[in-house]
N, C-alpha and C positions, 0 to 999 in steps of 0.2 A: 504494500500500500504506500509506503513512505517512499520508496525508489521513483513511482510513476507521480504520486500526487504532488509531492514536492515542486520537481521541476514544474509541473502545471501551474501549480502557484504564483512560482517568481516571474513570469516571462514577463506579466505586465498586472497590475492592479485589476485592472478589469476582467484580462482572463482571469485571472485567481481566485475573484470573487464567484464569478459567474461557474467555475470548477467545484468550489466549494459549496456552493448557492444549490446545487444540481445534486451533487454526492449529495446530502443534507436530505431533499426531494426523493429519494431513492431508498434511502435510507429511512425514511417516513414511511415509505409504501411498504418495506419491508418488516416494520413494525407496527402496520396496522392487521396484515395478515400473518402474523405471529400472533397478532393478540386474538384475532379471531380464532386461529388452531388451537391453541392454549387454552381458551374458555371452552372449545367443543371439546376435547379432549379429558379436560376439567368437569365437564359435565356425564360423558361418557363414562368414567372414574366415580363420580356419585353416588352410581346405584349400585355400587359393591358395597355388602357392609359391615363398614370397615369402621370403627370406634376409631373417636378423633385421639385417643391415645396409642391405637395399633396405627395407624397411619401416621403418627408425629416419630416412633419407634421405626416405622418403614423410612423413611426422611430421615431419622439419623443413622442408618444405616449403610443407604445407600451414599449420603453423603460421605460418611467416614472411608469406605469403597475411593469413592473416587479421593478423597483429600491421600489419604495413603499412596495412591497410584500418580498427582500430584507430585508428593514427596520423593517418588522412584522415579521421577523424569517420563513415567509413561500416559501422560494426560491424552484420553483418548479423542482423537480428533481426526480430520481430514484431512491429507495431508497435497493440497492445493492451495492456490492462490489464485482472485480474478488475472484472469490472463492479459498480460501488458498488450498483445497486439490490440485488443478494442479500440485503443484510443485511435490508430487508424484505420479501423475497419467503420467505425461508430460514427466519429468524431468528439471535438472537444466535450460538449452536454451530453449528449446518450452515452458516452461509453460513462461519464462521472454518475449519471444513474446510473448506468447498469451496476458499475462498480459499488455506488452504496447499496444498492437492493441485494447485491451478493453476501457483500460485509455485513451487513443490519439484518440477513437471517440469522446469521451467527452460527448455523451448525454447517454451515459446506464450507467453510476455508480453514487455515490451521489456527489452531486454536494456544494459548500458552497458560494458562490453567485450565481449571474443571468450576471457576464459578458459575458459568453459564450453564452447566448440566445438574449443578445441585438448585441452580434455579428454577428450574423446567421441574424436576421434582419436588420442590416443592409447591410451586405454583400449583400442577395436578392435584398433588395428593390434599394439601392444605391452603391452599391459597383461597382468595376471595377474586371475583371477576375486576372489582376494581385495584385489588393486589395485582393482578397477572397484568393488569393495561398501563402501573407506575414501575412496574418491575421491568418489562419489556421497552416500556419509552426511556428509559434511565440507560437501559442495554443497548439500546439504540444509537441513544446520542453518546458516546462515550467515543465511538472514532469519529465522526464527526466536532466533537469539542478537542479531541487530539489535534486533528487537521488542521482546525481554525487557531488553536495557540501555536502547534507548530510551525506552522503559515506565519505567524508574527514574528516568532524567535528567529528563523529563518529571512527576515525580512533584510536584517544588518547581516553582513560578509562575517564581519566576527562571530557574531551569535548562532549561524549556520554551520560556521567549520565547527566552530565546539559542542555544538545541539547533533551535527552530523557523527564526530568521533565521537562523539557520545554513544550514540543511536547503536552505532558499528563495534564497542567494545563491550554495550548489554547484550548482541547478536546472540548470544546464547540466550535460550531464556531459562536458567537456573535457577538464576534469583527470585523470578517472580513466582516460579511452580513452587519455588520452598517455600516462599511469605503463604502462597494460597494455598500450599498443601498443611500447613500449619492452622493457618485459620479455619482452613473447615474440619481439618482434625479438631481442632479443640473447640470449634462451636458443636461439631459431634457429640463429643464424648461430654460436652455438660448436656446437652437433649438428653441425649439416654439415660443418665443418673439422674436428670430432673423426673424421665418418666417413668423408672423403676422406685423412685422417690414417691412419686405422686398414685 
C-alpha cells in the first residue's frame, strides 16, 4: 500500500488529495458491506442456543487461539496485496477505489496481527448490530487515517527519508504481532477467569 500510494500522493497537491479522496470512497463501500455481512451473519449465529456466558467463553477462546498464533509469527492471513499494475490499467481514481475497497475488506490482503479476526468473532458471537457498524467503521478508516498522516509526514524531503527508513527497518512485522499477540493473550485469559468467576 505505502510503495504505490505514497508516490500518488506527492506528485502534486491535487493529485494526492483526489488519490486519497477516492481510496477513502472505496474504503467506505467496503465497510458498508462488511457491516451488512457481519449483522446477517450475527443474526444467523442467534438462533443457536448459546448462553451469553458459553459464547463470551467461545470469544475467549478463540481469541486466545489466534493471540498465541500472533505471538508465533503465524497470524493467519492472505498472503496478497492489491496488485500495483491497477493504477495503469484503472487509472489515477478507480484503481484508489478499487485499492480501498480491497484494503477496507480486511480479510483478502496480508494481514500483520489477528485483531481483525478476534473482531469478527466477537462481533458474531456477542456483539450488538450497532457494535458491529463502530467496530467495522473504526476498521475501516485506520489505513485511510494512515494515508492521510503519512501523506503529510511525507510532505517535507526530510520527514519522508526518515518516515520512509523508518517504514523499511519495521519491514518485519515482529513487533507489532508480539504487542497484539500479547494483548489478546491477556485480554483472553482475564475473559475466561472472569467467566469461570462469574
Amino acid at each position: 500500500m505505502v510503495g504505490v500510494s505514497i508516490p500518488a500522493t506527492q506528485r502534486n497537491r491535487r493529485t494526492g488529495f483526489s488519490f486519497l479522496l477516492f481510496y477513502t470512497l472505496g474504503s467506505a463501500m467496503a465497510a458498508m458491506l462488511m457491516i451488512v455481512v457481519l449483522i446477517a451473519v450475527r443474526e444467523l449465529f442467534s438462533v443457536l442456543p448459546l448462553t451469553s456466558g458459553t459464547a463470551n467463553i467461545m470469544v475467549a477462546l478463540s481469541a486466545l487461539a489466534f493471540g498465541v498464533l500472533d505471538l508465533f509469527g503465524k497470524t493467519p492471513h492472505v498472503r496478497r496485496q492489491t496488485p500495483k499494475g491497477l493504477r495503469e490499467l484503472l487509472g489515477h481514481r478507480w484503481s484508489a477505489v478499487v485499492w480501498g475497497f480491497d484494503i477496507g475488506l480486511g480479510f483478502t490482503t496480508i494481514k500483520v496481527s489477528s485483531m481483525l479476526w478476534v473482531s469478527v468473532i466477537v462481533a458474531i458471537l456477542v456483539g450488538t448490530n450497532s457494535g458491529i457498524t463502530i467496530a467495522v467503521v473504526v476498521f475501516s478508516a485506520i489505513p485511510s487515517i494512515w494515508l492521510w498522516v503519512l501523506s503529510r509526514i511525507l510532505r517535507s524531503r526530510e520527514g519522508g527519508i526518515v518516515a520512509f527508513a523508518h517504514l523499511q527497518t519495521l519491514g518485519s512485522s515482529t513487533i507489532p504481532r508480539a504487542l497484539s499477540g500479547s494483548i489478546i493473550v491477556g485480554f483472553s485469559l482475564l475473559s475466561l477467569a472472569s467467566s469461570m468467576v462469574s
